[in-house]
C-alpha positions as a Markdown table, in Angstrom:
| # | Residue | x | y | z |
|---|---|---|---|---|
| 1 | Unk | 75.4 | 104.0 | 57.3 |
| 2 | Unk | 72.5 | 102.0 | 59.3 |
| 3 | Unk | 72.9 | 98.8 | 59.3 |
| 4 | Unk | 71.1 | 95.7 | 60.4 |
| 5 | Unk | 72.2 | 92.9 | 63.0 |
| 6 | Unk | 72.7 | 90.3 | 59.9 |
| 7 | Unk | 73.9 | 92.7 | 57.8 |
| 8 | Unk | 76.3 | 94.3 | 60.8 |
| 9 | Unk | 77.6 | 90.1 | 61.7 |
| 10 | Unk | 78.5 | 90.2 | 57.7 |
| 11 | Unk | 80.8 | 93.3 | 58.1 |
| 12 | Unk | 82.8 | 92.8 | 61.2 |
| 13 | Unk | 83.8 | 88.9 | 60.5 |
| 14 | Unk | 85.0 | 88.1 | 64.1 |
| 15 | Unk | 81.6 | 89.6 | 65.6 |
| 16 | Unk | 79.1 | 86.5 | 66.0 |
| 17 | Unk | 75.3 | 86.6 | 67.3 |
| 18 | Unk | 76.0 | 85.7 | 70.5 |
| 19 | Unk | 79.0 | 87.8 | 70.8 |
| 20 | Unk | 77.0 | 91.0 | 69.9 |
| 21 | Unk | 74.3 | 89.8 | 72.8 |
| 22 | Unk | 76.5 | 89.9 | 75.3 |
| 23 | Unk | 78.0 | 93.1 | 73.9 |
| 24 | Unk | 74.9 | 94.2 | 73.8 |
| 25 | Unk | 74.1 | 93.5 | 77.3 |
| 26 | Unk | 77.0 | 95.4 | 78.8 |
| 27 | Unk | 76.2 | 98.3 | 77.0 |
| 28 | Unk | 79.2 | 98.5 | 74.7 |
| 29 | Unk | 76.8 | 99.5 | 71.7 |
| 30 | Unk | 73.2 | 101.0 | 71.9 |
| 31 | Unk | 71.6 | 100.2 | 68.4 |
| 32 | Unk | 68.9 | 102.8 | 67.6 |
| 33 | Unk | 65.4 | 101.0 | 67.8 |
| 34 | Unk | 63.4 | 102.3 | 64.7 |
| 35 | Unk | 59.9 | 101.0 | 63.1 |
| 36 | Unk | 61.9 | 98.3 | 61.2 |
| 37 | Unk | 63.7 | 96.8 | 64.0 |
| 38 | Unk | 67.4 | 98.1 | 65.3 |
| 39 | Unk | 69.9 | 99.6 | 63.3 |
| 40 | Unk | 73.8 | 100.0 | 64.1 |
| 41 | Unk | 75.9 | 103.0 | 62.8 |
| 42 | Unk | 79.4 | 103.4 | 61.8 |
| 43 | Unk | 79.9 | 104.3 | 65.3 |
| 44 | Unk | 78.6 | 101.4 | 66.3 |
| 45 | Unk | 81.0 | 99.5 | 64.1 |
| 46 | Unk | 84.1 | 100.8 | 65.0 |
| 47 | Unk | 83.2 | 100.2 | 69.1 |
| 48 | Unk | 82.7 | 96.6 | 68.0 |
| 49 | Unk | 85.2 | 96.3 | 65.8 |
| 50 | Unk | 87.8 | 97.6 | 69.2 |
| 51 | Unk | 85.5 | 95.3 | 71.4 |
| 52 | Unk | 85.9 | 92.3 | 69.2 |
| 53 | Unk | 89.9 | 93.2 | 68.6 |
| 54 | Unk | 90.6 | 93.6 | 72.1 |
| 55 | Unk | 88.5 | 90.5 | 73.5 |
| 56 | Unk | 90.6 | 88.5 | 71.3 |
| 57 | Unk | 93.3 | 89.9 | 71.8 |
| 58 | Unk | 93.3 | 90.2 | 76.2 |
| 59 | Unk | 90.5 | 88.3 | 76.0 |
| 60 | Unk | 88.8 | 90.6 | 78.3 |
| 61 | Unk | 84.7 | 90.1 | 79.5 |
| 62 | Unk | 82.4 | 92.4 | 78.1 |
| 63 | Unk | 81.6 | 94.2 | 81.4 |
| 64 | Unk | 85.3 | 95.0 | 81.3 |
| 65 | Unk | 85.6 | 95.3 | 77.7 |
| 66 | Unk | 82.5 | 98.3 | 78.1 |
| 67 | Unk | 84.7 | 100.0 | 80.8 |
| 68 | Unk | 87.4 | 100.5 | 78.6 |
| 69 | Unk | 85.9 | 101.8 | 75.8 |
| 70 | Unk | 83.8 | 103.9 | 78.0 |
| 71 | Unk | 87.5 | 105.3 | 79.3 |
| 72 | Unk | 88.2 | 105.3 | 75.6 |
| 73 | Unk | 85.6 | 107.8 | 74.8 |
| 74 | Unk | 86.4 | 109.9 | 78.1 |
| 75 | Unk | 89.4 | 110.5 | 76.2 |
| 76 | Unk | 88.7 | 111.4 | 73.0 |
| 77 | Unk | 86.2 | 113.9 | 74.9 |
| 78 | Unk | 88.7 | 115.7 | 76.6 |
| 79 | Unk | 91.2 | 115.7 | 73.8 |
| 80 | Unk | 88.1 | 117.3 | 71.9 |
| 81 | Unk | 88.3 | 119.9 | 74.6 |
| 82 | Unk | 91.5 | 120.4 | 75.2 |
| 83 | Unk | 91.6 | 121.3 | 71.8 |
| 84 | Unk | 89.2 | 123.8 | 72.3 |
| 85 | Unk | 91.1 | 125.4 | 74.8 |
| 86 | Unk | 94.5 | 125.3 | 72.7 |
| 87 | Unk | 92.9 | 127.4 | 69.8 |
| 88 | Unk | 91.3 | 130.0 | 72.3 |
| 89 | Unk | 95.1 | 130.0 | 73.6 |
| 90 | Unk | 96.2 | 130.3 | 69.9 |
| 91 | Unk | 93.0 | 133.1 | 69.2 |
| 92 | Unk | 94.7 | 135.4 | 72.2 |
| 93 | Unk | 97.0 | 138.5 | 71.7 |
| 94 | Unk | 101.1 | 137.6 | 72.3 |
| 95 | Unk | 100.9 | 139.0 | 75.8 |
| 96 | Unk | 97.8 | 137.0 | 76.8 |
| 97 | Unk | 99.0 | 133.7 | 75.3 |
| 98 | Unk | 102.9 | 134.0 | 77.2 |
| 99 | Unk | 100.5 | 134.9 | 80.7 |
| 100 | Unk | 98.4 | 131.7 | 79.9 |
| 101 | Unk | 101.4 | 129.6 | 79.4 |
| 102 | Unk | 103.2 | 131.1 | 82.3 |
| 103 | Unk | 100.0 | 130.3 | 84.6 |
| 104 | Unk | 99.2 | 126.8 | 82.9 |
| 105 | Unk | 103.2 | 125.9 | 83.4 |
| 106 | Unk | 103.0 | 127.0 | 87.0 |
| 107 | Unk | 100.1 | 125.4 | 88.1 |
| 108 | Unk | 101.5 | 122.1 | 86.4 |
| 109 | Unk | 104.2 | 121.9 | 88.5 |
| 110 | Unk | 102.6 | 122.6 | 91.9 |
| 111 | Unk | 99.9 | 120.1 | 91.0 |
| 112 | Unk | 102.9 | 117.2 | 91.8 |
């Protein structure tokens, strides 16, 4: 889905011009820039969509709205690796996987 700024203020109703420019200048979305102008993606959509939702809602700044969602997508990346990790742990032989949990169990508990 590419979409343009009027056709992107159509689809997310609480999204106005000057909203998205300030939005835009804290970074919370980089449109692509392409020969016909700049073009938003679904990804783009939802991170407005939050931005919009949670400015309402807290009625956070952009600056701090752009910090959260940056925090937001810190999380999903680790929970992307994490589950990366968990089906290596799941790939392993019995006697490997019990040593890994022994050692991951451990170390969680002398981290506190």
């Amino acid at each position: 889905m590419s979409l343009t700024e009027e056709q992107l203020i159509a689809t997310i109703t609480r999204l106005t011009s000057a909203r998205l420019t300030e939005y835009l200048a804290a970074e919370i979305v980089i449109p692509e820039q392409t020969d016909e102008g700049l073009v938003y993606h679904s990804l783009d959509v939802a991170r407005l969509e939050l931005a919009c939702e949670l400015h309402d809602q807290y009625e956070m700044e952009p600056d701090a709205l752009s910090m959260m969602i940056s925090l937001i997508d810190q999380m999903h990346g680790l929970r992307a690796e994490l589950r990366e990790v968990l089906n290596a742990v799941e790939a392993q032989s019995d006697p490997v996987r019990q040593q890994l949990i022994e050692v991951i169990g451990t170390a969680r508990f002398r981290r506190r």
